[in-house]
PDB file of N, CA, C and O in Angstrom:
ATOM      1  N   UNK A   1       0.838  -1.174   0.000  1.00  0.00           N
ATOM      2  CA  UNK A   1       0.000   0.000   0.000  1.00  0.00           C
ATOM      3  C   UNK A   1       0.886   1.241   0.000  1.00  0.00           C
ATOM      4  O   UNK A   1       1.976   1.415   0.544  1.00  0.00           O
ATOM      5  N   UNK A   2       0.029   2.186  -0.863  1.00  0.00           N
ATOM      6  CA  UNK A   2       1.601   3.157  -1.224  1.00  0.00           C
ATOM      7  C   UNK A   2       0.942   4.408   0.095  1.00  0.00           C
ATOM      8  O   UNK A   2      -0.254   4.582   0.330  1.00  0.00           O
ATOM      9  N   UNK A   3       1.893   5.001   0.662  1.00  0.00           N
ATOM     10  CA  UNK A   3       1.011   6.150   1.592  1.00  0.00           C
ATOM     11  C   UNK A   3       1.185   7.404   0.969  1.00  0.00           C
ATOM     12  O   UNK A   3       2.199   7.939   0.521  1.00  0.00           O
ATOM     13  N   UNK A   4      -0.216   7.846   1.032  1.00  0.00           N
ATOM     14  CA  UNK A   4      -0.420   9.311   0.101  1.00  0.00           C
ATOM     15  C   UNK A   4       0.463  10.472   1.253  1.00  0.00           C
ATOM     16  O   UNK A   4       0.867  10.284   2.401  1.00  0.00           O
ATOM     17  N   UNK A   5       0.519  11.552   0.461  1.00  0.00           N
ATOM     18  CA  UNK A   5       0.663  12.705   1.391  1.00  0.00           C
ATOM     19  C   UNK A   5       0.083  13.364   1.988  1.00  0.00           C
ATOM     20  O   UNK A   5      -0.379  14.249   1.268  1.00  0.00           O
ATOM     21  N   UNK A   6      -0.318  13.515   3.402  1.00  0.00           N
ATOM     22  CA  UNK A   6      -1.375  14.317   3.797  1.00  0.00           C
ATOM     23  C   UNK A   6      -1.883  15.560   3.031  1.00  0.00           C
ATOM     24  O   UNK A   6      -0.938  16.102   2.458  1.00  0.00           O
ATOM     25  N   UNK A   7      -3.423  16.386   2.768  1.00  0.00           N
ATOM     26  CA  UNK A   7      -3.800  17.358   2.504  1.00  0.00           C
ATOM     27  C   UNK A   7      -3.049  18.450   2.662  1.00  0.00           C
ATOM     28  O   UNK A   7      -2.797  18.666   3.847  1.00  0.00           O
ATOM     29  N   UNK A   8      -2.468  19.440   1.693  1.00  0.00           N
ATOM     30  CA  UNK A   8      -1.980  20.474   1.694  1.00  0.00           C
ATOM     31  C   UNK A   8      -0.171  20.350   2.175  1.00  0.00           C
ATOM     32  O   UNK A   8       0.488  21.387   2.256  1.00  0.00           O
ATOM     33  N   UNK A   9       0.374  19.180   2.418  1.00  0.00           N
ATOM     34  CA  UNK A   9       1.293  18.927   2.363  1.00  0.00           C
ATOM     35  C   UNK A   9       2.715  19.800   1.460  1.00  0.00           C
ATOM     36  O   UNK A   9       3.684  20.554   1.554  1.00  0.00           O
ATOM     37  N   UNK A  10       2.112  19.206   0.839  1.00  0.00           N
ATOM     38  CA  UNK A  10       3.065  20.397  -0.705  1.00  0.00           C
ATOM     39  C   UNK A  10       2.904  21.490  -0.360  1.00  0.00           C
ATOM     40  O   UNK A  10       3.916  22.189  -0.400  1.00  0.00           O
ATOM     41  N   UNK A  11       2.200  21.850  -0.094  1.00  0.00           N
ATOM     42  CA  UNK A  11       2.346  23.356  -0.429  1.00  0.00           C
ATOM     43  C   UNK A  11       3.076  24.061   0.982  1.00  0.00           C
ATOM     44  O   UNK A  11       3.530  25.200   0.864  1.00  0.00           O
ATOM     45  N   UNK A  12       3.192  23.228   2.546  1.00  0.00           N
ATOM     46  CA  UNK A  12       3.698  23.318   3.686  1.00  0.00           C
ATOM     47  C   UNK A  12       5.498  23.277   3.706  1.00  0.00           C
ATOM     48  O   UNK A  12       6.266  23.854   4.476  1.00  0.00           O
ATOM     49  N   UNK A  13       5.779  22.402   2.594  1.00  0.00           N
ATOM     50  CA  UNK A  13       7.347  22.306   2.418  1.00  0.00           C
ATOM     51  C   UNK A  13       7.619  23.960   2.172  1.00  0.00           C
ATOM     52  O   UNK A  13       8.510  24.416   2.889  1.00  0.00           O
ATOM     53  N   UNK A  14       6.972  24.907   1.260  1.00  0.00           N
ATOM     54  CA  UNK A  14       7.097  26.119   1.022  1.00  0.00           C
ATOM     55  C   UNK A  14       7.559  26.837   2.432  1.00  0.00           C
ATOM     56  O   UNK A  14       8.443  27.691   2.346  1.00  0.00           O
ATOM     57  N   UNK A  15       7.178  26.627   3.319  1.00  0.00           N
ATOM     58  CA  UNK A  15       7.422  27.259   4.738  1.00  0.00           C
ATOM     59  C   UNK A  15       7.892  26.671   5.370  1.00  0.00           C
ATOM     60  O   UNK A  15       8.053  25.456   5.488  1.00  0.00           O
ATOM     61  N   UNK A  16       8.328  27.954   6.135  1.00  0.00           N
ATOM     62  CA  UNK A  16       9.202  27.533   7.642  1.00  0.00           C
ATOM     63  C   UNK A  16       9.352  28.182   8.678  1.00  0.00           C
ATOM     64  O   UNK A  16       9.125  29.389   8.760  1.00  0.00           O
ATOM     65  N   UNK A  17       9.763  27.444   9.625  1.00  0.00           N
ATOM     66  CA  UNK A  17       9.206  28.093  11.054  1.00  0.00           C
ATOM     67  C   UNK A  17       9.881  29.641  11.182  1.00  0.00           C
ATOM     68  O   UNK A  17      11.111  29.667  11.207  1.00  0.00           O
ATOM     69  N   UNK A  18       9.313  30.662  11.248  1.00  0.00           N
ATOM     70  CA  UNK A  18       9.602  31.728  11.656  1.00  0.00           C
ATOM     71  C   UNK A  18       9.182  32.808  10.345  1.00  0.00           C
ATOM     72  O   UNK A  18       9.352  34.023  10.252  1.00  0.00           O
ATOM     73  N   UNK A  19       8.551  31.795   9.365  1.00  0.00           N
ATOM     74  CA  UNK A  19       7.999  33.120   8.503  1.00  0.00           C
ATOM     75  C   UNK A  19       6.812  33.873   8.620  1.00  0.00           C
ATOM     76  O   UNK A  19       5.921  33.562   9.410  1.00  0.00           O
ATOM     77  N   UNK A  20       6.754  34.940   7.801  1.00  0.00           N
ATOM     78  CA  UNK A  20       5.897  35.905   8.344  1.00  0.00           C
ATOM     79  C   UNK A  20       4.918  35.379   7.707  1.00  0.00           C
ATOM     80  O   UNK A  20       5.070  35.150   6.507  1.00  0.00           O
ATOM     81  N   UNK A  21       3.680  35.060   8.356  1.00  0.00           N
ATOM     82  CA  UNK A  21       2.384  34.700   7.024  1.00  0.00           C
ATOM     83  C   UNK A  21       1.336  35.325   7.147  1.00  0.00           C
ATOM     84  O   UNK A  21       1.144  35.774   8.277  1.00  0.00           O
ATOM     85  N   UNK A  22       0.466  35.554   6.286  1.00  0.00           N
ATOM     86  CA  UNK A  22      -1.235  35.943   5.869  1.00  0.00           C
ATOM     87  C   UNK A  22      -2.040  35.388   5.897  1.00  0.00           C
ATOM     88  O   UNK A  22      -2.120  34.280   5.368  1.00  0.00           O
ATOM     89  N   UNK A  23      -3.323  36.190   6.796  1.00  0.00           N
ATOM     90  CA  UNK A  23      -4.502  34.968   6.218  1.00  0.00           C
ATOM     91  C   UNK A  23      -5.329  36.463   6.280  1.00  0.00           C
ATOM     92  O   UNK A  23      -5.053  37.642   6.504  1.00  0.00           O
ATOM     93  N   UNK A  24      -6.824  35.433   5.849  1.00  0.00           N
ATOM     94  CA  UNK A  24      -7.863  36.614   5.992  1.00  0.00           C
ATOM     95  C   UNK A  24      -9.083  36.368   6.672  1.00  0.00           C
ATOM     96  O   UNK A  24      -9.709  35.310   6.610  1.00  0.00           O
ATOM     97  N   UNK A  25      -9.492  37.640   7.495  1.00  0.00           N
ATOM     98  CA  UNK A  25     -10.676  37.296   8.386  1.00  0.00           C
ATOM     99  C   UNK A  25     -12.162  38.341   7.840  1.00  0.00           C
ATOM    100  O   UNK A  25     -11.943  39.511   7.526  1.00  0.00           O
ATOM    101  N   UNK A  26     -13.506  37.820   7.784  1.00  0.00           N
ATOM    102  CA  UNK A  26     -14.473  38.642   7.604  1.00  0.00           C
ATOM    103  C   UNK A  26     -14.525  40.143   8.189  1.00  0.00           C
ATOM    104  O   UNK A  26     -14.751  39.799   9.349  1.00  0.00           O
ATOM    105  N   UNK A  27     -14.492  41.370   8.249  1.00  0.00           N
ATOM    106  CA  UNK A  27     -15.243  42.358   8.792  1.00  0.00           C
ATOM    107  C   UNK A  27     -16.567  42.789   8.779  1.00  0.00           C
ATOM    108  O   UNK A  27     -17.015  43.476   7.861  1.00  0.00           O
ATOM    109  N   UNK A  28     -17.250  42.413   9.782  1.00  0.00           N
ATOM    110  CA  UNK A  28     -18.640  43.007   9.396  1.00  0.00           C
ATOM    111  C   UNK A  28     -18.738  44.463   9.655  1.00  0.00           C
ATOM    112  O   UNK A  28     -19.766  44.992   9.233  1.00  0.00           O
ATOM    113  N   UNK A  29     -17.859  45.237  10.277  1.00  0.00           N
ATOM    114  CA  UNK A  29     -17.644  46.566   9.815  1.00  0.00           C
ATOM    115  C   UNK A  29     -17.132  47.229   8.605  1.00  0.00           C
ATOM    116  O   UNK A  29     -17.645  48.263   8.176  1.00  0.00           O
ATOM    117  N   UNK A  30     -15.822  46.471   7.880  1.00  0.00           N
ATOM    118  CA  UNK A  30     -15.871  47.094   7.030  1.00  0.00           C
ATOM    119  C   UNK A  30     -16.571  46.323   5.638  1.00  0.00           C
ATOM    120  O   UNK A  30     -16.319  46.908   4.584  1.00  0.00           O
ATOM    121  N   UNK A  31     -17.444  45.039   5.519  1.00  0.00           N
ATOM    122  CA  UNK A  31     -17.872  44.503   5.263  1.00  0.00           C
ATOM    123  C   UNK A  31     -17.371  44.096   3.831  1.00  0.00           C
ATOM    124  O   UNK A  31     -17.866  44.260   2.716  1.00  0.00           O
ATOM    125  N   UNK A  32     -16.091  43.445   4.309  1.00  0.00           N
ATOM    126  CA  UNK A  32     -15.168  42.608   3.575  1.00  0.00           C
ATOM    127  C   UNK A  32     -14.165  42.051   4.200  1.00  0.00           C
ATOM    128  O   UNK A  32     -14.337  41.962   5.416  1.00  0.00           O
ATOM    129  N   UNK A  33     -13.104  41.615   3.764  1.00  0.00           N
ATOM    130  CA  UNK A  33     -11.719  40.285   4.313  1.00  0.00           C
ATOM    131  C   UNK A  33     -10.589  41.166   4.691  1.00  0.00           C
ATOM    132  O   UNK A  33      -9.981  41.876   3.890  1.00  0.00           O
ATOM    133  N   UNK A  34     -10.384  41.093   5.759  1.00  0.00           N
ATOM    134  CA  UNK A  34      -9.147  41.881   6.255  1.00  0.00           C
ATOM    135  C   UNK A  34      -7.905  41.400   6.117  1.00  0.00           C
ATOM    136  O   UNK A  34      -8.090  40.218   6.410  1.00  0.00           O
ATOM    137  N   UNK A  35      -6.841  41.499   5.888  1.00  0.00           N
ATOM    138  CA  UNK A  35      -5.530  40.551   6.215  1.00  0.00           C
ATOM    139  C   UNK A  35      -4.824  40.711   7.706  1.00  0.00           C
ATOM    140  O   UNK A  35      -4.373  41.705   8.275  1.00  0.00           O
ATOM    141  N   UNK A  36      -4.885  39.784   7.971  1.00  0.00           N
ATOM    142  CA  UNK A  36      -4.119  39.495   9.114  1.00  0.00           C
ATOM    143  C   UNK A  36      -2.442  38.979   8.756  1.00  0.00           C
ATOM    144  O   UNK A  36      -2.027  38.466   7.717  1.00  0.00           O
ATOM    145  N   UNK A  37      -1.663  39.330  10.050  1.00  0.00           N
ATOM    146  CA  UNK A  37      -0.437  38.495   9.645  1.00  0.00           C
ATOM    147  C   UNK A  37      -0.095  38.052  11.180  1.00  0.00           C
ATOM    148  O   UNK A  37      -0.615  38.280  12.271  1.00  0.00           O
ATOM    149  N   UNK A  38       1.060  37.289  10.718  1.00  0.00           N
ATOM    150  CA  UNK A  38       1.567  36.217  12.161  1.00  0.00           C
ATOM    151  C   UNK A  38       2.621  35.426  12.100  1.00  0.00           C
ATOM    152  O   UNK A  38       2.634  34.614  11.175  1.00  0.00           O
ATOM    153  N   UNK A  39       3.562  35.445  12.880  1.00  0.00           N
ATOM    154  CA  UNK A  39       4.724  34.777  12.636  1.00  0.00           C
ATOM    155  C   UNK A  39       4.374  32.836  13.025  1.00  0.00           C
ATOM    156  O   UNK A  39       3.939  32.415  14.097  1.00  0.00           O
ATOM    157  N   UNK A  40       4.742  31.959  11.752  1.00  0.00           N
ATOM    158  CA  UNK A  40       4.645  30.733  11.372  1.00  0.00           C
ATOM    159  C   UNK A  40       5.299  30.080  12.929  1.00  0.00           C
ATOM    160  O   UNK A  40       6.448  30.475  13.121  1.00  0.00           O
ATOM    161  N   UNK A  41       4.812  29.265  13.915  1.00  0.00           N
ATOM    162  CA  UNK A  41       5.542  28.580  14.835  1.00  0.00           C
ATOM    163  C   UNK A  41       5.608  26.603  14.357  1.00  0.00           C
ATOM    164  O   UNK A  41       6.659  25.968  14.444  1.00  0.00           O
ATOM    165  N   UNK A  42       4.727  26.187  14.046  1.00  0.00           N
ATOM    166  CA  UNK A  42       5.110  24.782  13.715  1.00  0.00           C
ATOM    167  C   UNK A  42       4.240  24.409  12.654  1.00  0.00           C
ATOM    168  O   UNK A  42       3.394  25.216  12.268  1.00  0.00           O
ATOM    169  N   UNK A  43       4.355  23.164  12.081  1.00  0.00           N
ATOM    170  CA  UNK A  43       3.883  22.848  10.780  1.00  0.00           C
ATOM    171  C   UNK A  43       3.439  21.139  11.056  1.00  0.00           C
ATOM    172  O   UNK A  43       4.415  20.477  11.407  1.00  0.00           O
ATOM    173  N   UNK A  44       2.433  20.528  10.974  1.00  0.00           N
ATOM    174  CA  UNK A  44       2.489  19.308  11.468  1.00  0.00           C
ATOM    175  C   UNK A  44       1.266  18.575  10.880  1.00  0.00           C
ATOM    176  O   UNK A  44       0.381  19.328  10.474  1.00  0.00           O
ATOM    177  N   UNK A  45       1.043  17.227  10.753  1.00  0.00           N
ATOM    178  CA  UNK A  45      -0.223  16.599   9.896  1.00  0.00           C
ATOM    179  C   UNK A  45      -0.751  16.163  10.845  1.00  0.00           C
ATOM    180  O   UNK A  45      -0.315  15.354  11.664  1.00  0.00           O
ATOM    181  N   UNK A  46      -2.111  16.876  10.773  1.00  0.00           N
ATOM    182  CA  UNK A  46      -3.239  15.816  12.197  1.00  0.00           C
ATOM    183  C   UNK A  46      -4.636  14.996  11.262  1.00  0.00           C
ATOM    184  O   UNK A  46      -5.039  15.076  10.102  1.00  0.00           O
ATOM    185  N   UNK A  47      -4.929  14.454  12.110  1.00  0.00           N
ATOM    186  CA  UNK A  47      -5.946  13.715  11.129  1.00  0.00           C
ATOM    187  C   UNK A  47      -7.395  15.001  11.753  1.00  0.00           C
ATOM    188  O   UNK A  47      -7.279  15.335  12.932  1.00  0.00           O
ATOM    189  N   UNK A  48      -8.108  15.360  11.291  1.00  0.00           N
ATOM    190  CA  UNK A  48      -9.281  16.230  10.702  1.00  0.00           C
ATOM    191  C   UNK A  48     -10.383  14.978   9.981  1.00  0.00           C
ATOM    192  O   UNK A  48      -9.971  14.339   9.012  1.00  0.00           O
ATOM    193  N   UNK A  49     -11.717  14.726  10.522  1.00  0.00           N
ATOM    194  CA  UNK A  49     -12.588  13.985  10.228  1.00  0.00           C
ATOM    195  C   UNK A  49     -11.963  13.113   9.098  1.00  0.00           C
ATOM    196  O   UNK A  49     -11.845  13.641   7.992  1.00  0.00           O
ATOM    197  N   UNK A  50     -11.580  11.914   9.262  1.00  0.00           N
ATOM    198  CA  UNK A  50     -10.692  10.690   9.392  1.00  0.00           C
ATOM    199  C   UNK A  50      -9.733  11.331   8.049  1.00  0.00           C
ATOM    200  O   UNK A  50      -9.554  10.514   7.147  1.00  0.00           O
ATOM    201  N   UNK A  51      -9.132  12.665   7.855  1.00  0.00           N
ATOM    202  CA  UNK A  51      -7.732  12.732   6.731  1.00  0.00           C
ATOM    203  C   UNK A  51      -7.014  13.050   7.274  1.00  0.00           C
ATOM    204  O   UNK A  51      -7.373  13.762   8.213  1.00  0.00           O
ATOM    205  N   UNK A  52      -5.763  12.836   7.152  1.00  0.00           N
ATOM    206  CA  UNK A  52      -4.268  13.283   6.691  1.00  0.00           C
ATOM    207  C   UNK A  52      -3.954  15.102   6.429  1.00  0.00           C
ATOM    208  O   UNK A  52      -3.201  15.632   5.612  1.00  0.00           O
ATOM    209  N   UNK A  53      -4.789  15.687   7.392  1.00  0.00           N
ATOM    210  CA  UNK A  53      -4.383  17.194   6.582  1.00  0.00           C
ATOM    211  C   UNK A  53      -3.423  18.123   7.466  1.00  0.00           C
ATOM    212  O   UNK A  53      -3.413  18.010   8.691  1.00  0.00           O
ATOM    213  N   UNK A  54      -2.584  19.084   6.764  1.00  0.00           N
ATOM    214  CA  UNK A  54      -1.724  19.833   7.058  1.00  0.00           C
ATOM    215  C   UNK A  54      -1.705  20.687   7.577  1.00  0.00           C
ATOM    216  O   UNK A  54      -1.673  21.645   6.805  1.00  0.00           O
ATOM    217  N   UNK A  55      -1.704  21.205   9.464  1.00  0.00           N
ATOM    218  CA  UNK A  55      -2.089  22.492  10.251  1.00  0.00           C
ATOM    219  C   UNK A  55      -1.065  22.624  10.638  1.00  0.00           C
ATOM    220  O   UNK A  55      -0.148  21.887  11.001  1.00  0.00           O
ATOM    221  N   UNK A  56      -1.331  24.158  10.506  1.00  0.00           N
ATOM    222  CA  UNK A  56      -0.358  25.003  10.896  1.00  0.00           C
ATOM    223  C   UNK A  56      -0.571  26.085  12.542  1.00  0.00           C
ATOM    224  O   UNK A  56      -1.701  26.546  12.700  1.00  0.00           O
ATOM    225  N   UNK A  57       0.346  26.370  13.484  1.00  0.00           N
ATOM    226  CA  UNK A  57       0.229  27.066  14.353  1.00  0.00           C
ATOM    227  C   UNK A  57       0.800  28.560  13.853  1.00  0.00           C
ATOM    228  O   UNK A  57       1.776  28.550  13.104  1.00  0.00           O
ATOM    229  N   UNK A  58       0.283  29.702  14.203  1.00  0.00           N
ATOM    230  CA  UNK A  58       1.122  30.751  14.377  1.00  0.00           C
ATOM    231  C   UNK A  58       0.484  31.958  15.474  1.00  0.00           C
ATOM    232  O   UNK A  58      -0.722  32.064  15.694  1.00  0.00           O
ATOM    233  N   UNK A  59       1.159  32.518  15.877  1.00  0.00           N
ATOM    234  CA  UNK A  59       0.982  33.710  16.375  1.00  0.00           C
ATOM    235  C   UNK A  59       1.038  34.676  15.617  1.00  0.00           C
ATOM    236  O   UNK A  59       1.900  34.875  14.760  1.00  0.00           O
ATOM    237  N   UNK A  60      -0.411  35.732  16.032  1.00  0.00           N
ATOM    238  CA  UNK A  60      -0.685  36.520  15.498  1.00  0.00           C
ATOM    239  C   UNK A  60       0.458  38.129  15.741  1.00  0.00           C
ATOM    240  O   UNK A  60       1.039  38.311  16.812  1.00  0.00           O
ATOM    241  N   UNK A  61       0.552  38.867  14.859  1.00  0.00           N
ATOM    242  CA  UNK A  61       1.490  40.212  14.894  1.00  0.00           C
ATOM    243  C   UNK A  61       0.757  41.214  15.645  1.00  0.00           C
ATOM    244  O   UNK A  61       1.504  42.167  15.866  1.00  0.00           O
ATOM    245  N   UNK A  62      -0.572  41.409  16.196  1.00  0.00           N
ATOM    246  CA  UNK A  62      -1.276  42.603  16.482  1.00  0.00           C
ATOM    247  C   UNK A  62      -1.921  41.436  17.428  1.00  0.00           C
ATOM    248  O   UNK A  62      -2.068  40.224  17.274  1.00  0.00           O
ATOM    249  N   UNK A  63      -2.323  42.590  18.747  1.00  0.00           N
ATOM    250  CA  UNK A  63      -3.021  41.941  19.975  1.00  0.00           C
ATOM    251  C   UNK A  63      -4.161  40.795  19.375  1.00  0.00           C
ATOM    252  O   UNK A  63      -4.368  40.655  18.169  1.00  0.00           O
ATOM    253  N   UNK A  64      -4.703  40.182  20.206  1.00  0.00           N
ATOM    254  CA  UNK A  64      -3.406  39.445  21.193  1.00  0.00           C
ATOM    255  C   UNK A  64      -3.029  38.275  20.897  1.00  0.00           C
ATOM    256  O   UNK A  64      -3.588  37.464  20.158  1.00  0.00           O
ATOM    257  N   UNK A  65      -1.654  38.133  21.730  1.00  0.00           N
ATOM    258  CA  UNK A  65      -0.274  37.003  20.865  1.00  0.00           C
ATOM    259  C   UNK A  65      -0.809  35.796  21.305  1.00  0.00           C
ATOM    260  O   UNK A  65       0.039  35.037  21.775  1.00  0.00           O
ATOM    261  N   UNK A  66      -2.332  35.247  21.296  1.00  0.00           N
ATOM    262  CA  UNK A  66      -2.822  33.935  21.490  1.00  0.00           C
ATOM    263  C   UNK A  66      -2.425  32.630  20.126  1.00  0.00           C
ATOM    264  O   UNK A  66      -2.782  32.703  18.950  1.00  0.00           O
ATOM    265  N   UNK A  67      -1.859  31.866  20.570  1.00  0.00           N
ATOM    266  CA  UNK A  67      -1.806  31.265  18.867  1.00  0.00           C
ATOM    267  C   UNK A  67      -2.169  30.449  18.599  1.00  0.00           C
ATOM    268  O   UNK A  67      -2.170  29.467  19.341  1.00  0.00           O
ATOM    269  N   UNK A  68      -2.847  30.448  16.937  1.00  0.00           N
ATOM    270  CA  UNK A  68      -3.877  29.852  16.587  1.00  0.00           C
ATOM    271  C   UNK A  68      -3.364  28.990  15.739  1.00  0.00           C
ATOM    272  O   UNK A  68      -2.205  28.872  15.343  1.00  0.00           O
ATOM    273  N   UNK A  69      -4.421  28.329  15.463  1.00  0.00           N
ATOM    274  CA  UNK A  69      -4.227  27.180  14.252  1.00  0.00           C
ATOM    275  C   UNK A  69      -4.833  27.416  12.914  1.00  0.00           C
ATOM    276  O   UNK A  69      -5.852  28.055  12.651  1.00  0.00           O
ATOM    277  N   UNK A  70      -3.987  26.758  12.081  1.00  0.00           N
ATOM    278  CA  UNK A  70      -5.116  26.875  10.351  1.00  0.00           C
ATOM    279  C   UNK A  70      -4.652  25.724   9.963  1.00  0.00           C
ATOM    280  O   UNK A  70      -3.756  24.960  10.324  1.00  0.00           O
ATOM    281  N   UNK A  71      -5.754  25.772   8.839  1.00  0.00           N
ATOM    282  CA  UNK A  71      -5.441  24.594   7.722  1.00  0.00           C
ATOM    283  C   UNK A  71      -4.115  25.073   6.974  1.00  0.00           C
ATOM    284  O   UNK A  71      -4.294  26.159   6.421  1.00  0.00           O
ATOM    285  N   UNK A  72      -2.774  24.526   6.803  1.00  0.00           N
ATOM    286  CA  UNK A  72      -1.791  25.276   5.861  1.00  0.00           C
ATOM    287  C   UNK A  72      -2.435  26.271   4.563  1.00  0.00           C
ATOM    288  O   UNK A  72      -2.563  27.488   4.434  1.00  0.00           O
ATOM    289  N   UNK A  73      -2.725  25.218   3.789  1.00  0.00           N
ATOM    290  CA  UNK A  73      -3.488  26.265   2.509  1.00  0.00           C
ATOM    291  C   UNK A  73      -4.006  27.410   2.692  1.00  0.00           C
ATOM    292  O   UNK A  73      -3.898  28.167   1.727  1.00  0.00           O
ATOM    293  N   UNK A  74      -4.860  28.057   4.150  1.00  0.00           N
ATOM    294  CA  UNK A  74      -4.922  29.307   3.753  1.00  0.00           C
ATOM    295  C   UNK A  74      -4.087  30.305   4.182  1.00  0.00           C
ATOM    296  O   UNK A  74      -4.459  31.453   4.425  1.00  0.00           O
ATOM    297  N   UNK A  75      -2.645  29.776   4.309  1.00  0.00           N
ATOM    298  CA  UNK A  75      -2.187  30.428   4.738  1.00  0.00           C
ATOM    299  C   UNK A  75      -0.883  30.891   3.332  1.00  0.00           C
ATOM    300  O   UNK A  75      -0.443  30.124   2.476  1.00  0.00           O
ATOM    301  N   UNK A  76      -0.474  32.682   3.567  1.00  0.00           N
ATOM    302  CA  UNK A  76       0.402  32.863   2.416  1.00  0.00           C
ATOM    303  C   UNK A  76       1.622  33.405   3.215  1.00  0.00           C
ATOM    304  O   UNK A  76       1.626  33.762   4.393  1.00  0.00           O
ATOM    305  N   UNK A  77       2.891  33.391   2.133  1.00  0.00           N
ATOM    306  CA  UNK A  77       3.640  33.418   2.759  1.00  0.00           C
ATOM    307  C   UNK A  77       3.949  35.000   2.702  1.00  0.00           C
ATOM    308  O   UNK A  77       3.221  35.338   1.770  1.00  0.00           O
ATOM    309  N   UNK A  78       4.720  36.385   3.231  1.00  0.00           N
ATOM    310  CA  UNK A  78       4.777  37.510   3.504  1.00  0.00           C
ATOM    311  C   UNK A  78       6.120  37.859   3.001  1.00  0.00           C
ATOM    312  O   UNK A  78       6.451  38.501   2.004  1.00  0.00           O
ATOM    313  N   UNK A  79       6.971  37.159   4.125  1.00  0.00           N
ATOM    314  CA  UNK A  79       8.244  37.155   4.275  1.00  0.00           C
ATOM    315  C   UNK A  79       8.999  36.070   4.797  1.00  0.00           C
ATOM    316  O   UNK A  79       8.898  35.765   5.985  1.00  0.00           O
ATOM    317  N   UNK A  80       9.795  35.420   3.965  1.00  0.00           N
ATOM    318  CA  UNK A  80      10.558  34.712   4.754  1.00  0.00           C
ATOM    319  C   UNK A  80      11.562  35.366   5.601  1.00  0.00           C
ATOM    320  O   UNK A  80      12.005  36.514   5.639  1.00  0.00           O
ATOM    321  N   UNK A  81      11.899  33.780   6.593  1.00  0.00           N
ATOM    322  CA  UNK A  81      12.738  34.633   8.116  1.00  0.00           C
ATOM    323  C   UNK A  81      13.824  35.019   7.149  1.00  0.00           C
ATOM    324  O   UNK A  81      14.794  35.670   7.538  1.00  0.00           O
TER     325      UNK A  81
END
């Protein structure tokens, strides 16, 4: 049995720990997608309703430094370290 690569895998080799990354969140004030950014802390495959997919941790750049998780894919890269 050949083992696939977890979800979004590929595109996680692109990064590394300490880069600056993007994502985007709704505003219902300004009633569109804001960008957020956050420095990349680990990269790791968990299983997500029984797959193989690719989450990422980072801390956010602007209050407060709680850190969150994403699916890799929506995340872009800014700056590398």
């Amino acid at each position: 049995m050949v083992e696939k690569e977890g979800f979004g895998e590929i595109t996680a080799r692109d990064f590394q720990i300490g880069d600056i990354v993007e994502w985007t969140t709704w505003s219902e004030n300004e009633n569109d997608w804001c960008a957020q950014y956050g420095v990349l802390l680990s990269i790791e495959n968990k299983i997500k309703s029984n797959r193989i997919v690719s989450v990422s941790k980072v801390v956010p750049l602007n209050e407060p430094h709680t850190e969150l998780e994403f699916f890799t894919l929506t995340l872009k890269i800014v700056n590398k370290e």
